[in-house]
Every structure is written in structure tokens, then in C-alpha cells.
C-alpha positions in Angstrom: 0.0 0.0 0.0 1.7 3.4 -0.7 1.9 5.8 1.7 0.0 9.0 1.8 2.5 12.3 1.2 2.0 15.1 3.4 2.7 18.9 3.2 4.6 19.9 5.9 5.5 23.8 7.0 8.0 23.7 9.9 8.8 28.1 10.6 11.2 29.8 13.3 9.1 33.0 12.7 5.7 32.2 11.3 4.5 32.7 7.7 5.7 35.2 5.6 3.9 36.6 2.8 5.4 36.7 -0.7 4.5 39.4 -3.0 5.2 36.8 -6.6 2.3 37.1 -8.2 3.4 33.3 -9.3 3.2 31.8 -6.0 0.7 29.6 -6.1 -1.3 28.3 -2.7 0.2 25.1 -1.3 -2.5 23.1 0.7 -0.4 22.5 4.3 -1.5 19.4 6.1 0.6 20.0 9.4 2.3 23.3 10.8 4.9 22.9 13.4 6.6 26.4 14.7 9.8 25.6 16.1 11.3 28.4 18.8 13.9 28.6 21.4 13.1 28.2 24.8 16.4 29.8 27.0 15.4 28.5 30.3 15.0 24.8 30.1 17.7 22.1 28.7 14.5 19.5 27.6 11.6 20.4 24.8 8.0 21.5 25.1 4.9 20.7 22.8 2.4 24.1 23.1 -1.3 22.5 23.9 -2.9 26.3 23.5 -1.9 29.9 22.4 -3.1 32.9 24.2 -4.1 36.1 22.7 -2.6 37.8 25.7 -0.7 41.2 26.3 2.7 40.8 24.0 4.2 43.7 25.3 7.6 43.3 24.3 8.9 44.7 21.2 9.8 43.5 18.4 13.5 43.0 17.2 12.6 46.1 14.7 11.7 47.7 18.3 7.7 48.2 17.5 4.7 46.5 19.5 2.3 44.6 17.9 -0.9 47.0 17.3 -3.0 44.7 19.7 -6.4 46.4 18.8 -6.3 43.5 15.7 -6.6 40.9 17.4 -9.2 42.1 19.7 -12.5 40.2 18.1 -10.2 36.7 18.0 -11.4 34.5 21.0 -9.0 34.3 24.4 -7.6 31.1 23.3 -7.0 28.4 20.9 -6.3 24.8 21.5 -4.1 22.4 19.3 -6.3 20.1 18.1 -3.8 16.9 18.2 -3.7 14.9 21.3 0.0 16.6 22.4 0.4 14.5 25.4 0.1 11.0 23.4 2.3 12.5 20.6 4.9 13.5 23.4 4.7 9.8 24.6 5.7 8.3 21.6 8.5 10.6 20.9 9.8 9.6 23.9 9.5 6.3 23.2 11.1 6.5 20.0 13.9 8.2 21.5 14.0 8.2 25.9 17.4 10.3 25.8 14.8 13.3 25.1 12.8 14.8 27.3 9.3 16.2 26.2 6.9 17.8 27.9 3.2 19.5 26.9 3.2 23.0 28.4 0.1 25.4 28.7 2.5 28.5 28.8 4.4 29.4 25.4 5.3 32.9 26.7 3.0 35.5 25.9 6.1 36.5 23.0 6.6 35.9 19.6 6.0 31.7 20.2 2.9 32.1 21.4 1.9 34.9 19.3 2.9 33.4 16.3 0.9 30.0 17.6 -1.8 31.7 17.8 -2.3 33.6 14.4 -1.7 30.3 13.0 -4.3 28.6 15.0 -6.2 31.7 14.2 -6.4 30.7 10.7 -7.6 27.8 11.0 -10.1 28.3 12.6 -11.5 31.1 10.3 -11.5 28.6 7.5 -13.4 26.2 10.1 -10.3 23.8 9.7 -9.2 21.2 12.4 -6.2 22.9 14.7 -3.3 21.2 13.0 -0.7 23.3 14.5 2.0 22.9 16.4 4.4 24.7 18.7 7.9 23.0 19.6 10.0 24.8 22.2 13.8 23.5 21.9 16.9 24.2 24.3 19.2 27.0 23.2 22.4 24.9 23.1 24.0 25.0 19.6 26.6 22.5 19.9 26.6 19.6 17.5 24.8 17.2 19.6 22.1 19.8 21.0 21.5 20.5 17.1 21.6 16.7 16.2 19.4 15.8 19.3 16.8 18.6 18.4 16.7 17.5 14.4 16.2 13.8 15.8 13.1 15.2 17.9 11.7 17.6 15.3 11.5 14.5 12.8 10.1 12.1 15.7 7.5 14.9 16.3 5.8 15.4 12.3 6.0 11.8 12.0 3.6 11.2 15.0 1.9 14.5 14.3 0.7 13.4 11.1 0.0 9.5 11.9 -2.1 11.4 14.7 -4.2 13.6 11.9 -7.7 12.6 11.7 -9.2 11.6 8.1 -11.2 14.8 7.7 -8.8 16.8 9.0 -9.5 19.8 7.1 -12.9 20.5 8.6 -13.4 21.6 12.0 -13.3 19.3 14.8 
């Protein structure tokens, strides 16, 4: 039986728009935002994203005009089950440790979660989106380790998709 092929967008920064008039839309089965988390040595799955207070500036030194995202909702939840997925990557690999969190930050992770999540559920589209926190060390083994976890994590995200994914849940 031949295996299904899946679209997969993996971002350090979100989605950026392109202004080629030849881009043509690409159909993304799974998201997965990948961002650094400076005060922990293991990795954490996001379960929600926040529409909180990002008062920090951005690295251009501007705030986010928060009156936009005023009429979204308080919250979104991922709609894969995060705490199985972590499971199995652990399984897969029990050198790693990975955890589900309910606190990406209230920065740029979460922020970025959230507009994702945000989409989706505009276009009434099952939350397929996911937030990865990884350690900040940047030696060959921390990179190697996080490339290992990264893989380990789309794999069981998308096994985890359900068959109408693309509708809301």
C-alpha cells in the first residue's frame, strides 16, 4: 500500500507573505513552529496559544498593534492529542525529554501559535498546528538531538491527523 505524502510547513518565525504574483497556494496538512526556549535544557509541545498582552517589542523595536486581534477568541487549543504525541516521541527516543506546556510565553512563540491557530479556525479547519520549544544549546549534539526530535514529532503528528482533518473538529 503506498503511503499518503503530506505537506509539511515547519517556521522559526511564522508565515511570511510573498508578493510573486506566481506563488501559487500550497495546501499544508501539518504546521509545526519551532522556537527557542532559554530557560529549560528539555523540549515543550504548546497545547494552547493565548491572545494575551505581548508587550515586548519586536527585534525592529515596534509592538504589535494589539487592537487586531481584539474580536479573535481568548484562546486556541491544538487540536492533536500533544500529550500522546509527546509519549511516543519519547518512546522512540528516551534520551529526550518532552513535555506539553500550557504556557508558550505570551512572546513571539505564542503569538505566532496563535495567528496560526487563528487561521484555521477562520476557515473552520481542524487545529493542526503545532508549537515546539527547543533548548538553546548550539553545539553539534544539542542541534543533532533537536533534528532527531523535530522528525520524531511530524512523523507522529501526522500518523495522529484525523481523516477529515481539514474540517473543523
Amino acid at each position: 500500500m503506498k503511503k499518503k505524502s503530506y505537506t509539511v510547513a515547519v517556521t522559526g518565525f511564522g508565515f511570511h507573505n510573498s508578493d510573486s504574483a506566481s506563488t501559487k497556494p500550497v495546501e499544508i496538512d501539518l504546521i509545526v513552529h519551532i522556537g527557542m526556549h532559554p530557560d529549560s535544557e528539555g523540549y515543550f509541545l504548546e497545547k494552547r496559544a493565548r491572545r494575551g498582552k505581548y508587550e515586548q517589542p519586536g527585534d525592529d523595536g515596534r509592538f504589535l498593534a494589539r487592537d487586531a486581534l481584539k474580536r479573535l477568541p481568548e484562546k486556541f487549543l491544538v487540536g492533536l492529542n500533544l500529550d500522546g504525541i509527546a509519549a511516543r516521541v519519547v518512546e522512540s527516543d528516551d534520551s529526550t525529554p518532552i513535555k506539553t506546556s500550557n504556557d508558550a510565553g505570551l512572546y513571539f512563540c505564542e503569538l505566532i501559535s496563535f495567528l496560526s491557530l487563528s487561521i484555521l479556525d477562520q476557515r473552520k479547519e481542524f487545529a493542526r498546528v503545532v508549537f515546539l520549544h527547543v533548548p538553546t544549546g548550539k553545539d553539534d549534539e544539542c542541534i543533532n538531538r533537536g533534528v532527531r526530535v523535530a522528525q520524531a514529532l511530524i512523523e507522529q503528528c501526522v500518523d495522529g491527523l484525523p481523516g477529515d482533518y481539514r474540517l473543523a473538529a
